[in-house]
C-alpha positions in Angstrom: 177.4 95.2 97.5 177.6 97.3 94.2 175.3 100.8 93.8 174.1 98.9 91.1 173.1 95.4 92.9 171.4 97.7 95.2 169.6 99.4 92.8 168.4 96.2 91.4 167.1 95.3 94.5 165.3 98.4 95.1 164.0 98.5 91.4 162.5 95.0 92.6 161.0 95.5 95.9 159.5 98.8 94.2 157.8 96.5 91.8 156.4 94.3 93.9 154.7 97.0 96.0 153.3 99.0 93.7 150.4 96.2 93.0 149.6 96.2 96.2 149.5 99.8 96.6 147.5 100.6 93.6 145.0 97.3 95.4 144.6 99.6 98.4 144.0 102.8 96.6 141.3 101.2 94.3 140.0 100.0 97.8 139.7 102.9 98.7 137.8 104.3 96.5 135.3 101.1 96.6 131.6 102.1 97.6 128.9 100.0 98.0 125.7 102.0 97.9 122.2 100.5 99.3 118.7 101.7 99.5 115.3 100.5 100.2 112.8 99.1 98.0 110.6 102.0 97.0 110.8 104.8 94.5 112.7 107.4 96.4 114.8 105.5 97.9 115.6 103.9 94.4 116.1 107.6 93.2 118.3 108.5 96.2 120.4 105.1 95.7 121.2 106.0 91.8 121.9 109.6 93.0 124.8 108.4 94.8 126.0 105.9 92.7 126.1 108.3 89.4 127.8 111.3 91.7 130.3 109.0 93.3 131.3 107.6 90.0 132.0 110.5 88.4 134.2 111.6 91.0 136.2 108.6 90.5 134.5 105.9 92.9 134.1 102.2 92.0 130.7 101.6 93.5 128.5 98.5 94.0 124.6 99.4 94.1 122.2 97.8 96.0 118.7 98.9 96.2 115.6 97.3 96.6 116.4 96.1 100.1 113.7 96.4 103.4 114.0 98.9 105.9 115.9 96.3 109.0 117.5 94.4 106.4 119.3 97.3 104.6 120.1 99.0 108.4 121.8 95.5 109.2 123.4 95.4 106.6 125.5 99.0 107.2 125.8 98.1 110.7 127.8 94.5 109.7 129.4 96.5 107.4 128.4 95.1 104.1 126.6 98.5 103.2 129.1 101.7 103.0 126.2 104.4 102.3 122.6 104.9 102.1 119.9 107.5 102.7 118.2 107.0 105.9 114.9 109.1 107.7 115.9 110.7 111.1 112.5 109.7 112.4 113.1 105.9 111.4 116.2 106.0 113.1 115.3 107.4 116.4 112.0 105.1 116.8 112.9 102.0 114.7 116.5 101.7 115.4 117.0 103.3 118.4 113.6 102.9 120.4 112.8 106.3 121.4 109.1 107.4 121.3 109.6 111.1 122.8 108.5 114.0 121.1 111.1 115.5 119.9 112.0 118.9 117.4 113.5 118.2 113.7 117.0 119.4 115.1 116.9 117.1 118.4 116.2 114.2 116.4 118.9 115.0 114.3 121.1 115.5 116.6 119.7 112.6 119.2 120.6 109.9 115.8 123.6 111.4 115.5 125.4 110.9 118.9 123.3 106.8 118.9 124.5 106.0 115.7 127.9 106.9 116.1 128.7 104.6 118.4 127.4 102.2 116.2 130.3 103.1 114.0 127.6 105.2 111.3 127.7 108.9 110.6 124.9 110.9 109.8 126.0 113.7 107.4 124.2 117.2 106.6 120.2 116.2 106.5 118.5 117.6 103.8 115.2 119.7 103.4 113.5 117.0 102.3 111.2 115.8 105.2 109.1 112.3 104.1 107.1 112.5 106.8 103.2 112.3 107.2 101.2 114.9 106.4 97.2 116.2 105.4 96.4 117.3 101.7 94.0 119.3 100.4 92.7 119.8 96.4 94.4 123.1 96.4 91.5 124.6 95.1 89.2 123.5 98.2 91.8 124.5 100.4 92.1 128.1 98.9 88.2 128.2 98.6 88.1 127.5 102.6 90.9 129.3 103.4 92.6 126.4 105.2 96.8 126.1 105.0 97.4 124.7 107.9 95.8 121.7 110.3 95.0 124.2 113.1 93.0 126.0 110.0 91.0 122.7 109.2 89.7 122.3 112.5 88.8 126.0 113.2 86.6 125.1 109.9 85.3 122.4 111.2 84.1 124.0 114.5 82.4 126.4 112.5 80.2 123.8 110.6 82.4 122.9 107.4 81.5 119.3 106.6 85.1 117.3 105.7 85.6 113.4 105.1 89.2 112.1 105.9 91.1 109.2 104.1 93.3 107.2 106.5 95.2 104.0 106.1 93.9 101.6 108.8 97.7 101.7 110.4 97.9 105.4 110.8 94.0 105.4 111.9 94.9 102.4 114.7 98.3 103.4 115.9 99.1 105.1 119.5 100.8 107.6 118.2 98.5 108.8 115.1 94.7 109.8 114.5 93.4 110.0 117.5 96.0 111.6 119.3 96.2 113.8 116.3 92.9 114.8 116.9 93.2 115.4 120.6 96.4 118.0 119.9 94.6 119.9 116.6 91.0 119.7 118.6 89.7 118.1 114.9 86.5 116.3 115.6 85.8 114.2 112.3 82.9 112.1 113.6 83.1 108.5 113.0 81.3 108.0 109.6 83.4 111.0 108.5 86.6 108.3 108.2 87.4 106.3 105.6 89.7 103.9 106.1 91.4 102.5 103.2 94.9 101.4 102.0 97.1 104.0 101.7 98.0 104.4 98.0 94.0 104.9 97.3 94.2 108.3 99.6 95.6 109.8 96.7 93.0 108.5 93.6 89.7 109.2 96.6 91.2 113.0 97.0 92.0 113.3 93.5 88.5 112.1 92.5 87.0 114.2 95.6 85.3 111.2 97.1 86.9 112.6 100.7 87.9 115.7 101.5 91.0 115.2 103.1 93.8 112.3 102.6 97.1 111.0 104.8 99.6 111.3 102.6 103.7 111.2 102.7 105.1 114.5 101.9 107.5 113.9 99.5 105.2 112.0 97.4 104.8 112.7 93.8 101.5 112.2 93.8 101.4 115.5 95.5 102.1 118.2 93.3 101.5 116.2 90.5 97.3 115.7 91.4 97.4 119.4 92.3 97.3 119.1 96.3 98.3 121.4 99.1 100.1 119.7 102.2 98.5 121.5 105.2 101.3 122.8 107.5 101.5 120.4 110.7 101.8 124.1 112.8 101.7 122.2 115.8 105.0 119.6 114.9 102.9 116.3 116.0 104.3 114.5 113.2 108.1 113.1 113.6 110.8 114.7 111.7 111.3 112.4 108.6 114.7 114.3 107.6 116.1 112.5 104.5 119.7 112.2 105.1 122.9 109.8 104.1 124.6 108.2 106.7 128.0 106.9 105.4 129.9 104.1 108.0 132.4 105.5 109.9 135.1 103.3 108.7 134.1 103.8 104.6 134.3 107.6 105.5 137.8 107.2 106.8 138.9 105.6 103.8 137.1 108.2 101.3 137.3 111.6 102.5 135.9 113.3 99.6 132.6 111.1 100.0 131.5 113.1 102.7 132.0 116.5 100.5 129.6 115.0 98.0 127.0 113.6 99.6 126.8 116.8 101.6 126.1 118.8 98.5 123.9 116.5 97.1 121.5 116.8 100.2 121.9 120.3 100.2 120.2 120.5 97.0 117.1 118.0 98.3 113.7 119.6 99.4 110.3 118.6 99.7 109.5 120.1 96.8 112.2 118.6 94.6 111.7 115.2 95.9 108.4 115.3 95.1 109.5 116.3 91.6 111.6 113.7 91.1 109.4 110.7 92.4 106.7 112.3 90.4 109.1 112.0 86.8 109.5 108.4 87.9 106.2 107.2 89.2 103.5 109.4 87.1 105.4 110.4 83.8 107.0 107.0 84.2 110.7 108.4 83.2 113.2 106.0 83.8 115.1 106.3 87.4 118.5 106.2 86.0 117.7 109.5 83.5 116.0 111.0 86.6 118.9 111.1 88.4 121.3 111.9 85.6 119.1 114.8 84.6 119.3 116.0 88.2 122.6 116.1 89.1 123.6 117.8 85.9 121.0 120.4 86.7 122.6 121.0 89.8 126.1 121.0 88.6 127.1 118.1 90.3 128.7 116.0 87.5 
């Protein structure tokens, strides 16, 4: 056979190959991002989506998904990435009710999940967990910062009415043995039960004193209120972090890089901001999250 019939032959089988190489390459580089159907989540999902593009990823986003459906979802493989709580994890997914620290959770998820095939990455700051608020300027008046300091109050005569959804008020794990590790004695009439999004408009409007809120609401700094400091850890570690399937990892290296950074730069506080944009100054969530990650100099 002549160099150059070989040649031919090479040039052709070359050819035919490259198609299928660049098809695995652009595989490769295929995301499908997912996340639940409330605001934050819907911030976190368009986060992703804008950081991985810009680094060259094809993604697929879908949002808007409930809690089991969007876990099943990563676990059959249909969902590469999404921002999961480490408390949800360890007593939703993974049935385990003991108390445990921020950093056992984290770590307790971690080794579970991974035999489920998903990784949890670098957890970020931002903790969407439970927590008491105050009007900041009743709190500073009263000289209450954390929940230890409300019932010390309390026991010394300070009147205070508490807003509660009726879950949180009926569950085993919530108000009343709350009150049994702070020692708060709220009597009865003292509790208003209500839905939960009203425990921000009755604290607001001072028709209670107190309110159950979720930390990382927007609600919070934007209506002025103080979280109390849970100095006592009796809520779960709520740790907002993304956990990436271990095969879609694999396959895309430089995800992991990423998405670390971008929790890195995730706190209560900044959370809260960004929900706040969204849900009170009614910003759109795909300027949001554009706005953000330049800030941070992420694209």
């Amino acid at each position: 056979m002549s160099g150059k019939t070989r040649f031919g032959k090479w040039l052709g089988a070359a050819a035919m190959a490259l198609p299928l190489l660049w098809s695995a390459a652009s595989h490769a580089q295929s995301v499908v991002v997912g996340g639940k159907n409330f605001t934050e989540q819907q911030i976190m999902a368009e986060l992703t989506a804008q950081l991985l593009r810009k680094h060259g990823f094809t993604v697929e986003k879908r949002d808007g998904l409930g809690s089991t459906v969007l876990r099943t979802a990563q676990e059959n493989g249909q969902i590469d990435v999404y921002w999961e709580y480490t408390g949800t994890s360890l007593i939703n997914y993974n049935k385990i009710t003991d108390r445990l620290s921020p950093q056992e959770t984290y770590e307790t998820v971690k080794k579970l999940d991974a035999a489920k095939g998903l990784v949890w990455l670098d957890p970020s700051k931002a903790n969407s967990t439970y927590a008491f608020a105050m009007n900041q300027d009743q709190a500073q008046k009263l000289g209450i910062a954390t929940i230890s300091d409300l019932a010390a109050a309390m026991d010394k005569g300070q009147k205070m009415t508490f807003g509660s959804n009726a879950e949180f008020y009926a569950r085993p794990d919530g108000f009343k043995p709350l009150s049994k590790a702070y020692g708060l004695n709220f009597p009865r009439e003292a509790v208003k039960r209500m839905d939960t999004g009203l425990t921000y408009s009755a604290l607001k409007e001072r028709q209670i004193d107190v309110a159950l809120v979720f930390a990382t609401d927007g609600r919070v700094p934007a209506f002025n209120f103080v979280l109390l400091r849970d100095d006592k850890q009796f809520f779960p570690s709520y740790a907002l972090t993304p956990v990436v399937r271990q095969a879609a990892l694999d396959a895309n290296p430089k995800m992991g890089e990423l998405l670390n950074k971008l929790s890195h730069a995730m706190d209560d506080a900044t959370m809260a901001r960004l929900n706040a944009n969204v849900d009170v100054d009614k910003k759109s969530i795909a300027g949001v999250a554009k706005d953000f990650l330049e800030s941070q100099q992420l694209i």
